[in-house]
C-alpha positions as CSV (number, residue, x, y, z in Angstrom):
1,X,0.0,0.0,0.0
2,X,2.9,2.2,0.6
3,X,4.4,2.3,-2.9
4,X,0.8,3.1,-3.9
5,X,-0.1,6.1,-1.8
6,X,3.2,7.5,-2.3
7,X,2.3,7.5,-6.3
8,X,-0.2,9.2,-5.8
9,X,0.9,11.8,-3.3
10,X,3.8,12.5,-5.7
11,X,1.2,12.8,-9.0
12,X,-1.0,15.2,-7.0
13,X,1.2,17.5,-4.8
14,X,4.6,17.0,-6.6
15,X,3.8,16.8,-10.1
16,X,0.0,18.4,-10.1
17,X,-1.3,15.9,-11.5
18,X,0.5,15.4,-14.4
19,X,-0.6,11.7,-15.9
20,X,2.4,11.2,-18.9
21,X,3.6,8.0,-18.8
22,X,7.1,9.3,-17.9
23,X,5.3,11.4,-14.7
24,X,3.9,8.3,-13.5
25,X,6.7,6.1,-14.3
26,X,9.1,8.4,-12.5
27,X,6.7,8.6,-9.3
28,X,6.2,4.8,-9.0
29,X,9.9,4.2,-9.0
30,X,10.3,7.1,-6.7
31,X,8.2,5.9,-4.3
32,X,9.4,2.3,-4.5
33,X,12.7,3.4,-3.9
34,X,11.7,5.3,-0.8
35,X,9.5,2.1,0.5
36,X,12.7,0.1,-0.1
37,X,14.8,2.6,1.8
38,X,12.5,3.2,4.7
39,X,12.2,-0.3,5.0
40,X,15.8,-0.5,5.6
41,X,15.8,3.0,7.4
42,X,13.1,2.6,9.9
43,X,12.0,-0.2,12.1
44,X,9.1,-2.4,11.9
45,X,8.3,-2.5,14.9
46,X,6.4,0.8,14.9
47,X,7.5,4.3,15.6
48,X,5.4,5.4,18.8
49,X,3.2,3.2,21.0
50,X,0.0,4.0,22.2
51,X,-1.8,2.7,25.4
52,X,-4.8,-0.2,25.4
53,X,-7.3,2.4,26.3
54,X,-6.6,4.8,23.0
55,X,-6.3,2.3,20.5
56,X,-9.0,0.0,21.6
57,X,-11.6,1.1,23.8
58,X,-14.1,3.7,23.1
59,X,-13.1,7.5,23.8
60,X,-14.1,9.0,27.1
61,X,-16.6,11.5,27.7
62,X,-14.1,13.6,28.5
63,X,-12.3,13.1,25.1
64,X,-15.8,14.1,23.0
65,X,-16.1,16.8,25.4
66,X,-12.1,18.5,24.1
67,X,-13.1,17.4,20.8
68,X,-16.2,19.4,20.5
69,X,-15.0,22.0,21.9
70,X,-11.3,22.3,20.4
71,X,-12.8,21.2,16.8
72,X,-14.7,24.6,15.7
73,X,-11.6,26.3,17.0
74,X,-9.0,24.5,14.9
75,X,-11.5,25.1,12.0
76,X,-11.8,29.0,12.9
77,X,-7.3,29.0,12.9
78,X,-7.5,26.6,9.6
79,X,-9.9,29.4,8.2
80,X,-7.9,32.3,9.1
81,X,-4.4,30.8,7.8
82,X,-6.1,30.2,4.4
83,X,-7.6,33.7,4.6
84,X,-3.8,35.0,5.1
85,X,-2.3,33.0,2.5
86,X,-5.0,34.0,-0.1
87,X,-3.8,37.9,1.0
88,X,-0.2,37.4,0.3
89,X,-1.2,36.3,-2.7
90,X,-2.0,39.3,-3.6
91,X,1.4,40.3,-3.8
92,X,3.1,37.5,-6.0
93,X,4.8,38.6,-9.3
94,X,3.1,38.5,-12.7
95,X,3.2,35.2,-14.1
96,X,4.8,34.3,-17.9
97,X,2.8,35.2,-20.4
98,X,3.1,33.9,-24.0
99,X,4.0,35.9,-26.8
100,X,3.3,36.3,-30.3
101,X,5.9,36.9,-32.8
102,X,5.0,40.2,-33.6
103,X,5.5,41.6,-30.3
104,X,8.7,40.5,-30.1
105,X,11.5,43.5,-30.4
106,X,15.1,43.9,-30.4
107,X,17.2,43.1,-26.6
108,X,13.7,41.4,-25.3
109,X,15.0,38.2,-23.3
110,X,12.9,35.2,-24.3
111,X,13.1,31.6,-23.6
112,X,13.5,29.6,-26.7
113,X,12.2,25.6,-26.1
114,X,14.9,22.6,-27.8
115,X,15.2,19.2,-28.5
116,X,18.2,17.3,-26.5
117,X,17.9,13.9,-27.2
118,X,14.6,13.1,-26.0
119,X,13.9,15.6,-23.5
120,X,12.3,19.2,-24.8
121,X,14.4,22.1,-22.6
122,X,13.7,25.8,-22.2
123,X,16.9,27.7,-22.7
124,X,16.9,31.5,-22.4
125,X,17.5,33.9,-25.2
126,X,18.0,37.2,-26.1
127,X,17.0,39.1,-29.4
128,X,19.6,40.5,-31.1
129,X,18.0,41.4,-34.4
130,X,14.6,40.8,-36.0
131,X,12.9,40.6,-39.7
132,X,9.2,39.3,-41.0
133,X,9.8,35.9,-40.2
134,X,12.9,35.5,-38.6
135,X,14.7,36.8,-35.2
136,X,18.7,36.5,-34.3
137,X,18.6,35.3,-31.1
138,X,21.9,34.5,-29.0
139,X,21.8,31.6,-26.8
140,X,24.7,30.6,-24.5
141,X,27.1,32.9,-26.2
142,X,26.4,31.2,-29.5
143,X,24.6,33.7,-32.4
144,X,22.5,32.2,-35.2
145,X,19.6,33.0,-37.5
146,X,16.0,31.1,-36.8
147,X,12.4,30.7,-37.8
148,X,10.5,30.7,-34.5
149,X,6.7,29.9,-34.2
150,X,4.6,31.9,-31.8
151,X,3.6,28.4,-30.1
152,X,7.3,28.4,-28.5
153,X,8.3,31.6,-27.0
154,X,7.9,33.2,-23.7
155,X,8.9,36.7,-22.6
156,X,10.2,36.9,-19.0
157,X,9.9,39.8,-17.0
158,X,12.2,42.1,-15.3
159,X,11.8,44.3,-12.7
């Protein structure tokens, strides 16, 4: 069951729920590898121990009573954290948008997407020159001519 929940814990938080065959390749192996390594790691035996009367019995009146009352008032704190995060966020920068070619102009850094072997990789650019239907771009040090399709560029921003 381990190797299972920690699949999907790592396509839902880690990889937002990104369901490529390589995603879900690389988050089953990932989480066997960490079942086979916690295995080693950590003892079976169990990491805390709880007493007969919490594991087993039924909970005191006492316990429904805290639970009652402590309940709305982890709620209420849960509330007011998501209320503050949602206010900071606010504040985050401007995300990437995507271009079009014709509002690209001369010294705007891009980021230009390539082929290495079989991975695709975003490498950043910047734009030296530019004519109808092609921009000089220079990556890495390296300065070349190139027909680029609106469908791969982004403009990064600056402050």
């Amino acid at each position: 069951a381990v190797p299972i929940s920690g699949t999907l814990y790592t396509l839902e938080h880690v990889l937002d729920w990104e369901l490529s065959w390589r995603g879900c390749v690389c988050a089953l192996v990932t989480s066997c590898i960490a079942t086979v390594v916690g295995s080693i790691v950590v003892e079976d035996a169990g990491l805390y121990e709880m007493d007969e009367k919490y594991s087993y019995g039924w909970p005191s009146s006492q316990m429904i009573g805290w639970a009652v009352l402590a309940g709305p008032l982890v709620g209420l704190g849960a509330l007011c954290f998501r209320w503050l995060v949602k206010w900071f966020e606010k504040f985050k920068p401007p995300p990437r948008e995507k271009v079009c070619f014709s509002s690209i102009e001369i010294d705007d850094r891009i980021w230009v997407y390539r082929r290495e072997g079989d991975f695709e990789v975003r490498r950043p650019a910047q734009v030296l020159d530019k004519s109808k239907t092609t921009v000089t771009i220079e990556i890495e040090g390296d300065s070349y001519s190139e027909e680029i399709d609106e469908n791969i560029l982004e403009k990064t921003y600056h402050p």
